[in-house]
Backbone as ProteinMPNN parsed JSONL, in Angstrom:
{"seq_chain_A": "XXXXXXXXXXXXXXXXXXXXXXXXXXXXXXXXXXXXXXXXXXXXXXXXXXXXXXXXXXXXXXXXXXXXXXXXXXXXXXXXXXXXXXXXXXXXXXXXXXXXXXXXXXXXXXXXXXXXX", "coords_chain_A": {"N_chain_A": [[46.832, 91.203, 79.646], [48.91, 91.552, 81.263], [50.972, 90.868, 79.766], [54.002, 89.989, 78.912], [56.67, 90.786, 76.295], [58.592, 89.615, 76.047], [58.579, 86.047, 76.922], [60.63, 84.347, 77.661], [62.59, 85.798, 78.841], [61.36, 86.594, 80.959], [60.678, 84.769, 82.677], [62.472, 83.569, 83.668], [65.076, 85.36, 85.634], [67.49, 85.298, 85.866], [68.505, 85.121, 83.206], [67.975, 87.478, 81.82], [70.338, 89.646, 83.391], [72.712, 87.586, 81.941], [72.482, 88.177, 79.757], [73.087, 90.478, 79.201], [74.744, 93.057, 78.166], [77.325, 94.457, 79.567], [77.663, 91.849, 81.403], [78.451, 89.755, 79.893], [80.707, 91.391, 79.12], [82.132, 91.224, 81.275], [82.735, 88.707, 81.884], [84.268, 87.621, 79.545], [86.144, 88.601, 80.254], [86.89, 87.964, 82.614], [87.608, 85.125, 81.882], [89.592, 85.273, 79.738], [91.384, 86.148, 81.284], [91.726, 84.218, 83.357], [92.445, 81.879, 81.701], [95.141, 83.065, 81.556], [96.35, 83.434, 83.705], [97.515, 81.052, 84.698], [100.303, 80.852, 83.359], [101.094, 83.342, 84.105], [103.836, 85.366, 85.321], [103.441, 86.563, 87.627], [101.441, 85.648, 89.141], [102.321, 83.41, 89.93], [103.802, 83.428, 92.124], [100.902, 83.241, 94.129], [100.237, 81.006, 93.381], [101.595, 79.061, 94.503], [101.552, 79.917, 97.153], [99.064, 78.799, 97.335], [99.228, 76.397, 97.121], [100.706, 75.37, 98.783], [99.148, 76.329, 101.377], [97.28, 74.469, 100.97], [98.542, 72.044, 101.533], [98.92, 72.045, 104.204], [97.83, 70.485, 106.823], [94.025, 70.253, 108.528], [94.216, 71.074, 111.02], [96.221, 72.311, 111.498], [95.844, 74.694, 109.564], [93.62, 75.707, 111.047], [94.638, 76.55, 113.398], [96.838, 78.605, 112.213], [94.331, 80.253, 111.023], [93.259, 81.203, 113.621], [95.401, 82.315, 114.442], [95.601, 84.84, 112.648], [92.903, 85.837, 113.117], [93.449, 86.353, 115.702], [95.478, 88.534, 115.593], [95.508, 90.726, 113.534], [92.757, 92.231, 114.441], [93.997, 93.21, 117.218], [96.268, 94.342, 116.15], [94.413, 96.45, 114.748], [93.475, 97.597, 117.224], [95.29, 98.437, 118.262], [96.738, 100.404, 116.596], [94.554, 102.645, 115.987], [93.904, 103.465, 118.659], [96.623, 104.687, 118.166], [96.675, 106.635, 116.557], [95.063, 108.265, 117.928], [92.382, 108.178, 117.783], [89.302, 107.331, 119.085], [86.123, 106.385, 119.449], [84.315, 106.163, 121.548], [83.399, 103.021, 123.602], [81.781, 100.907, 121.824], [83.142, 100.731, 119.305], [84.794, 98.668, 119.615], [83.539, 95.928, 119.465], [83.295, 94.525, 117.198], [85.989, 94.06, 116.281], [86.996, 92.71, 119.239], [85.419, 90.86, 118.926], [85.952, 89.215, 116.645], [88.868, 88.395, 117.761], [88.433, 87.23, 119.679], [86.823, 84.428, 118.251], [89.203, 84.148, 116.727], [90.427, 83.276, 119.121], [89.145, 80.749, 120.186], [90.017, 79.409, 117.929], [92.166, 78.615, 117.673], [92.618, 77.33, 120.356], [91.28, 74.965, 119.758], [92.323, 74.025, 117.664], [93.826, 72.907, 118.649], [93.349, 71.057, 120.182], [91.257, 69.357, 118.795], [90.808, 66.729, 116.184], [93.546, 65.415, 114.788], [95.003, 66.88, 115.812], [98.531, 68.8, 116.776], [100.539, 68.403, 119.462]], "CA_chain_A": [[47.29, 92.561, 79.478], [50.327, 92.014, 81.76], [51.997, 89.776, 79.263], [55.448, 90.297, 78.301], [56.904, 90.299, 74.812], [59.657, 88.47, 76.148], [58.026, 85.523, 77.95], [61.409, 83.354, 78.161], [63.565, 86.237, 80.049], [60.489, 86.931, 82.59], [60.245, 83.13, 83.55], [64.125, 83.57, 84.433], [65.162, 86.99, 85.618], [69.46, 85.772, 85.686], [69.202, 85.217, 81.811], [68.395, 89.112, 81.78], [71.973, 89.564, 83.748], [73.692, 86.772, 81.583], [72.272, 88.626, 78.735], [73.366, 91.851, 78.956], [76.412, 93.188, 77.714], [78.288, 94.479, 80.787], [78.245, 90.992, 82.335], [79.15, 89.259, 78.859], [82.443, 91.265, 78.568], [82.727, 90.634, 82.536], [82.72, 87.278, 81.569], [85.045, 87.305, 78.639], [87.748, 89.501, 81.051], [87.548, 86.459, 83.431], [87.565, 83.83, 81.252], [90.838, 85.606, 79.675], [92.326, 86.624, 82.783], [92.268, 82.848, 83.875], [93.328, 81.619, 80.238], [96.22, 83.654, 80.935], [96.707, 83.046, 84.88], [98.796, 79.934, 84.73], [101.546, 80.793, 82.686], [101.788, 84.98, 84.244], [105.033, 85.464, 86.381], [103.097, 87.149, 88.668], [100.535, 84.818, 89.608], [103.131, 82.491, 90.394], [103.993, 83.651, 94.093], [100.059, 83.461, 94.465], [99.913, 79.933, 92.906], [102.926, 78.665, 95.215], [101.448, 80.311, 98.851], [97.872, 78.385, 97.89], [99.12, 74.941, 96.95], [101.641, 75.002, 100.529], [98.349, 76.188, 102.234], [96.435, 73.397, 100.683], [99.367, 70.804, 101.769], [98.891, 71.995, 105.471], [96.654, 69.596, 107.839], [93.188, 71.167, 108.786], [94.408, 71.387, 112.212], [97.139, 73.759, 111.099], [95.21, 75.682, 108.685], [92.593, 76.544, 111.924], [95.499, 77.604, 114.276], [96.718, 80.395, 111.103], [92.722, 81.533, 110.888], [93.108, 82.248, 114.439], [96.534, 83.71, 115.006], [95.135, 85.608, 112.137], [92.172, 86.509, 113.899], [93.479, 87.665, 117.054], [96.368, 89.636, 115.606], [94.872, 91.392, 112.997], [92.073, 93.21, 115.426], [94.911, 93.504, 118.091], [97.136, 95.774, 115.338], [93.603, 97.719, 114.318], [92.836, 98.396, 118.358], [96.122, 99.471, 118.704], [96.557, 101.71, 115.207], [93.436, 103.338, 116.172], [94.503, 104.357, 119.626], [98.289, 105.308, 118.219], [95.72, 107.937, 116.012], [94.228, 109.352, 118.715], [90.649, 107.561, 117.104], [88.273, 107.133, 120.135], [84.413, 107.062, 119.247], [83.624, 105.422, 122.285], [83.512, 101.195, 123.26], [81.124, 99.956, 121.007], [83.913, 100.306, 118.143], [85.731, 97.232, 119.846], [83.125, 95.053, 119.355], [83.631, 93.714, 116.091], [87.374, 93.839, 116.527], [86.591, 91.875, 119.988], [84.457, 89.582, 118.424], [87.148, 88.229, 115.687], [89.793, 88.174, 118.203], [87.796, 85.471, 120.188], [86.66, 83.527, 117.457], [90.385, 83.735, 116.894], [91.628, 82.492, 120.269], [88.38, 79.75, 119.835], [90.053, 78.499, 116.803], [93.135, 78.803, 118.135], [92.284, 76.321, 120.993], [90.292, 73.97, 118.644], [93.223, 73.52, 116.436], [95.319, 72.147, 119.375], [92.882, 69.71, 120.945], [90.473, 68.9, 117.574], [91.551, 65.696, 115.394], [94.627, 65.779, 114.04], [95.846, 67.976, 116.426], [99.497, 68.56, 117.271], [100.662, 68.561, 120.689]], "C_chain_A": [[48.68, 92.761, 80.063], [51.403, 91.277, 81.382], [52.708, 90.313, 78.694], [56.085, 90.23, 77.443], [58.179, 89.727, 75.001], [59.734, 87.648, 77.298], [59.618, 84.921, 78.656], [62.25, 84.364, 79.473], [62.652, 86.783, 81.145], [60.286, 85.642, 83.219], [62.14, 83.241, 84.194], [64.968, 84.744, 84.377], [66.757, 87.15, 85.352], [69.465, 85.613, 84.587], [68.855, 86.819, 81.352], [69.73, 89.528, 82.141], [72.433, 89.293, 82.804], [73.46, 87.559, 80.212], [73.008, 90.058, 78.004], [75.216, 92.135, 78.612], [77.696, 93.582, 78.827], [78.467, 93.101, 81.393], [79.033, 89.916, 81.133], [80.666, 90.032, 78.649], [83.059, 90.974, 79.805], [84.051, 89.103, 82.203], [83.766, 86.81, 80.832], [86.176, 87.796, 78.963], [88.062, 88.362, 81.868], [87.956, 85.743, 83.126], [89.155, 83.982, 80.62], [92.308, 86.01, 80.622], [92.669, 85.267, 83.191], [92.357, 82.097, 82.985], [94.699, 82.017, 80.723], [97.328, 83.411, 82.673], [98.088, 81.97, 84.965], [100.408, 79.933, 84.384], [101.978, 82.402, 83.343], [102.662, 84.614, 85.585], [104.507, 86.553, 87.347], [102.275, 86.549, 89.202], [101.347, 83.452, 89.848], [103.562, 82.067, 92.24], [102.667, 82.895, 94.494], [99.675, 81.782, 94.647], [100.622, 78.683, 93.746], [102.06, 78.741, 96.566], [99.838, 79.095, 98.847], [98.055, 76.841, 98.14], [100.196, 74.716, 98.362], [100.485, 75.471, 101.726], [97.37, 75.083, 101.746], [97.153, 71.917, 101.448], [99.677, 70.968, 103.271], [97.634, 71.261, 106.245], [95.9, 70.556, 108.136], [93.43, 72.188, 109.869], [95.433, 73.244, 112.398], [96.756, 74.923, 110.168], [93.958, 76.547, 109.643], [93.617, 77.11, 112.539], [96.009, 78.778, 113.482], [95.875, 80.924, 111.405], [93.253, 81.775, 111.961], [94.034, 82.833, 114.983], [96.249, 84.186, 114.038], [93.962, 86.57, 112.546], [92.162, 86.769, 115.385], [94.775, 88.882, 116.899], [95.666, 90.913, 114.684], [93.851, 92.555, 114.089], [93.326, 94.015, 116.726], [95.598, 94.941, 117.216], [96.157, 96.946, 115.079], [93.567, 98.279, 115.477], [94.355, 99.223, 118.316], [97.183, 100.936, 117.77], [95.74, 102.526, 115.435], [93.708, 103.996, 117.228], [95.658, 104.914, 119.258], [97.457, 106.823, 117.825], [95.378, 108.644, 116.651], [92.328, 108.777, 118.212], [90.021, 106.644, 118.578], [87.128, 107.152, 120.144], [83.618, 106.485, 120.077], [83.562, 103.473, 122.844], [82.915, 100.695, 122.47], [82.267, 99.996, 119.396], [84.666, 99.173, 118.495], [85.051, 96.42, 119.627], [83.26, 93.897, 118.706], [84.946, 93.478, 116.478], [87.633, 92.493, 117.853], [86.448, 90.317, 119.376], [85.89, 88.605, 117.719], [88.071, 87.769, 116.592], [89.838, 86.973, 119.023], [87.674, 84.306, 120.113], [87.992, 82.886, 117.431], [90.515, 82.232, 117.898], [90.415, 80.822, 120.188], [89.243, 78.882, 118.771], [91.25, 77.724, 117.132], [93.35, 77.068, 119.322], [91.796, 75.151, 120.723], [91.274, 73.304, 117.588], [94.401, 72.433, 117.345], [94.481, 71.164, 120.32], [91.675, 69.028, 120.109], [91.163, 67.346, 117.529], [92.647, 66.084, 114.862], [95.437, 66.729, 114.657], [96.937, 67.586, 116.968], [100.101, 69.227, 118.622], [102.353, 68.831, 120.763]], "O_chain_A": [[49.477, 93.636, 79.722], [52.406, 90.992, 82.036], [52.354, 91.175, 77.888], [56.496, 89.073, 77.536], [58.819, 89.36, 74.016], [60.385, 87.887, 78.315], [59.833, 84.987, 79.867], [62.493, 83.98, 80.617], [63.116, 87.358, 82.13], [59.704, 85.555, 84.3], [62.592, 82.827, 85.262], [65.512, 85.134, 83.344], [67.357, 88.144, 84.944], [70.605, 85.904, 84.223], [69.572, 87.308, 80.479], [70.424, 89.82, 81.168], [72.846, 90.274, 82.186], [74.454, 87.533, 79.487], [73.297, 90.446, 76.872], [76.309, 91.596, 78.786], [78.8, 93.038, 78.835], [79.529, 93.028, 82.013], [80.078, 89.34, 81.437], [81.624, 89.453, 78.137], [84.218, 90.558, 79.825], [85.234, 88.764, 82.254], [84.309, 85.76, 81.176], [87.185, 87.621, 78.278], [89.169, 87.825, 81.909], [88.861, 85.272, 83.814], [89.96, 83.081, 80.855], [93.536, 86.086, 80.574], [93.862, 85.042, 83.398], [92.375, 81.007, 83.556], [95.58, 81.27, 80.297], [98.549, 83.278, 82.765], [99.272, 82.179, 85.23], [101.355, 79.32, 84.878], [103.139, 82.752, 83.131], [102.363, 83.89, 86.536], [105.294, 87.391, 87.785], [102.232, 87.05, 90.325], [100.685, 82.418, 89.929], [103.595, 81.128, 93.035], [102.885, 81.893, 95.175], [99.07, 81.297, 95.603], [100.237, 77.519, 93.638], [101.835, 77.664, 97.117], [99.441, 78.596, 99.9], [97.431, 76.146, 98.941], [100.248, 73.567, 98.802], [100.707, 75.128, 102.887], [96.464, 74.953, 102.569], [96.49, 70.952, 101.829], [100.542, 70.237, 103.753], [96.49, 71.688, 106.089], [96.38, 71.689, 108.172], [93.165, 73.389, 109.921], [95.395, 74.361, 112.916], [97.395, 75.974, 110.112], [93.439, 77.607, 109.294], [93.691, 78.321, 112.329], [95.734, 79.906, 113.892], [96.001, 81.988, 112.011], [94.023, 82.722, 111.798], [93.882, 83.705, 115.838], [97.458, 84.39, 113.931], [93.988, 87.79, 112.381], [91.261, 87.22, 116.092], [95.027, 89.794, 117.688], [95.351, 91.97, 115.231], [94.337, 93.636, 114.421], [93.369, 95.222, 116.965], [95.488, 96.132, 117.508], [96.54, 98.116, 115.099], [93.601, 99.507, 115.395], [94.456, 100.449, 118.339], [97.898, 101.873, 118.125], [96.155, 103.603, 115.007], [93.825, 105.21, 117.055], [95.967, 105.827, 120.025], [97.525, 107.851, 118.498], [95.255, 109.806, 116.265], [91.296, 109.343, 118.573], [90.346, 105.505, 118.914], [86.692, 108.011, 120.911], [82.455, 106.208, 119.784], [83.816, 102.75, 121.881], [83.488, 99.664, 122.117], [82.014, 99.207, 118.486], [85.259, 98.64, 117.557], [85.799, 95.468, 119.408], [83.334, 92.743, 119.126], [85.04, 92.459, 117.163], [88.293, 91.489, 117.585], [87.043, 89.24, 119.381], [86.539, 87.669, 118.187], [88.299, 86.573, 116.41], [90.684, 86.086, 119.144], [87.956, 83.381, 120.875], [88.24, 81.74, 117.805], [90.618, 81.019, 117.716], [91.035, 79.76, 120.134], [89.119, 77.658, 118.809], [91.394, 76.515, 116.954], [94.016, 76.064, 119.07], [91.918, 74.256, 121.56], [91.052, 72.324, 116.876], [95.287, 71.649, 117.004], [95.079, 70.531, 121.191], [91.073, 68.13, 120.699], [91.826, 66.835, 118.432], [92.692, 67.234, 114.425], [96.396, 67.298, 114.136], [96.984, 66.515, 117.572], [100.117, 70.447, 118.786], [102.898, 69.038, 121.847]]}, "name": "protein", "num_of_chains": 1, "seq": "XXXXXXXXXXXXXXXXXXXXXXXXXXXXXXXXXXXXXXXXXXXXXXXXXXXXXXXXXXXXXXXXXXXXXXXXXXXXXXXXXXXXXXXXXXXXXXXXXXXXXXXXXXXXXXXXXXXXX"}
């Protein structure tokens, strides 16, 4: 009685998704969008910054993440106080947190493998 007149898309619930028409023209916007990627003069900058971060040693690609992640939080704590935005300490946490990880990575990138002294 609780059988389905369409056994194949209840045995696999993502060919419902793949089926449907919103993710089919998804699909056909991506697929054209990166058809068209390579050759657009604007995806050029983009195409340039990944292949000079690809051609940087790991070592140097962890010290970025974490002078990325301790400046970044640093500019939000101190944007937030320029505001006048105070809701108490537990909003530093997260901000905290990254800035750590940061200085962790930070440290890790300069005494890891490959690390430059």
């Amino acid at each position: 009685m609780n059988e389905s007149r369409y056994p194949d898309l209840q045995a696999d619930p993502a060919a419902i998704l793949e089926a449907s028409a919103p993710v089919r023209a998804a699909q056909a916007l991506i697929d054209a969008v990166g058809a068209a990627a390579p050759t657009s003069r604007g995806w050029q900058p983009i195409h340039r910054t990944v292949r000079e971060w690809r051609a940087l040693t790991p070592a140097a690609r962890q010290f970025y993440l974490g002078v990325t992640l301790v400046v970044a939080p640093v500019a939000h704590i101190l944007l937030s106080l320029w505001r006048g935005l105070d809701p108490g300490w537990l909003w530093l946490v997260i901000p905290v947190t990254a800035a750590l990880v940061g200085g962790v990575c930070i440290v890790a990138s300069r005494s890891g493998p490959g690390a430059q002294t």
